[in-house]
N, C-alpha and C positions, 0 to 999 in steps of 0.2 A: 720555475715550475716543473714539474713532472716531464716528462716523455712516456711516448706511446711504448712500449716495451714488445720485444719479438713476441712473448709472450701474451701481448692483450689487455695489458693494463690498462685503463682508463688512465686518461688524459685529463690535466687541467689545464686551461687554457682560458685567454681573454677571451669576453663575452664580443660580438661584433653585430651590428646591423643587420646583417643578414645573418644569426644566427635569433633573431625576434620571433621570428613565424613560428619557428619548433619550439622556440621557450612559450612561446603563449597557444603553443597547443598542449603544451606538458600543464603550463599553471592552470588551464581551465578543465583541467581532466583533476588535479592533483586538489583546489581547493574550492570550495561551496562561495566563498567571498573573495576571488583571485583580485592578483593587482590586475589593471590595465597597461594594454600595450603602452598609453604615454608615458605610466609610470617605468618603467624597464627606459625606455628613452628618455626621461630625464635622468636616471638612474645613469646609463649611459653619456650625456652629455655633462653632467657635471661632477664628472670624472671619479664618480665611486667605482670600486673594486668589481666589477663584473665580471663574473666567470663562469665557462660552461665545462663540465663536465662530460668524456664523452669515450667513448671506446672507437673500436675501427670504424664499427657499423653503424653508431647511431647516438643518440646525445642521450645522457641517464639522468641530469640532471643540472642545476647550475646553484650560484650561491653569488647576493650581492651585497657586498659590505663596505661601508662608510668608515674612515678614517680620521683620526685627526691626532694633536700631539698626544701621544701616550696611550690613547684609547683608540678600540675600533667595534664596529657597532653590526653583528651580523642583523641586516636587514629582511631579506629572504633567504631561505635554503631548501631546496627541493630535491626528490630524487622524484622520478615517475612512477606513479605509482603502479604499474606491470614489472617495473624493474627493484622495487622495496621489497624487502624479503631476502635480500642476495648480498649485505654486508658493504653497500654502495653508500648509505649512509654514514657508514662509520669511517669508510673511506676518505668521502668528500670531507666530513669532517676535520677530519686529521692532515686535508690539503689545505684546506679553510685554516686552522692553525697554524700552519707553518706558513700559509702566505700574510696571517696576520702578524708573524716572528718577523719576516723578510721585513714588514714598516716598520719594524722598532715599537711593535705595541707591549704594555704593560697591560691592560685591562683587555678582556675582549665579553661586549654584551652582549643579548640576543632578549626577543622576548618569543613566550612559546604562551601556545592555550594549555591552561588545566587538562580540558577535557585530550587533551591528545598526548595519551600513556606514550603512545610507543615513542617520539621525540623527546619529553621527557626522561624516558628510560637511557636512551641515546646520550642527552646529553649529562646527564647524571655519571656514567660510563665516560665519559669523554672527561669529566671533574671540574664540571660547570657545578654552583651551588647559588642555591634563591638568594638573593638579595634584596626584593622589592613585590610590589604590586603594584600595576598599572590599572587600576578600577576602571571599569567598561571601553575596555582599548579596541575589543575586537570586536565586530559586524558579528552576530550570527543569528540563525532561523530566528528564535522569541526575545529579540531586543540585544542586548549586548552581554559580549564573555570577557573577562577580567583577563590581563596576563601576565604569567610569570616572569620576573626579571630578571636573569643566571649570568652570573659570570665565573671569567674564569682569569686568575694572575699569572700572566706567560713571561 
């Protein structure tokens, strides 16, 4: 993984226990339907890919992805949103990628909402391409939103 660099780079780094409090103030600021804390702790206890993302001063965001033979399944990936806008998405991305290289993945998925351009756009630039539809996958305000299935061949 990364190192902090003289410079100020953000950091990738394993997700820990007491790094939950600042993740689940990021997720419930960043989405209308967040996971719950048990979820990030199961997420954590059966040993998926948890990672927080973070600079000197403060945590920007984190990404948690599931593994298995040849494929890996980005599950969450957050930046905060006071800190989107700053090129930290495409970052985290691009660490998320290379730590899905370090397991020997072939496939790497992810599902995103329609309605959310700027992730889309993100991961289109990254050379994620549609593969699927998951019909009323996601919670939101007037009943359920569809998502898109993207992958990418690493």
């Amino acid at each position: 993984m990364s190192a902090i660099l003289e410079t100020g780079q953000p950091l990738l780094r394993p997700m820990l226990d007491d790094d939950l409090a600042e993740v689940m103030r990021i997720e419930l600021r960043a989405y209308k339907h967040p996971w719950t804390l048990g979820i990030f702790r199961d997420c954590l206890r059966v040993g998926y890919q948890c990672l927080v993302y973070e600079n000197e001063e403060e945590m920007l965001g984190y990404a948690v992805m599931s593994h298995a033979v040849g494929e890996a399944h980005i599950l969450n990936i957050c930046i905060r949103p006071d800190a989107q806008g700053h090129g930290y998405g495409s970052q985290l991305m691009q660490e998320v990628l290379e730590a899905a290289r370090r397991v020997h993945t072939d496939t790497l998925l992810l599902e995103v909402r329609p309605s959310n351009q700027a992730a889309l756009s993100l991961y289109h630039k990254m050379g994620f391409c549609e593969v699927g539809v998951r019909k009323d996958y996601y919670p939101a305000t007037n009943g359920r939103e569809d998502a898109l299935i993207l992958a990418i061949n690493l």
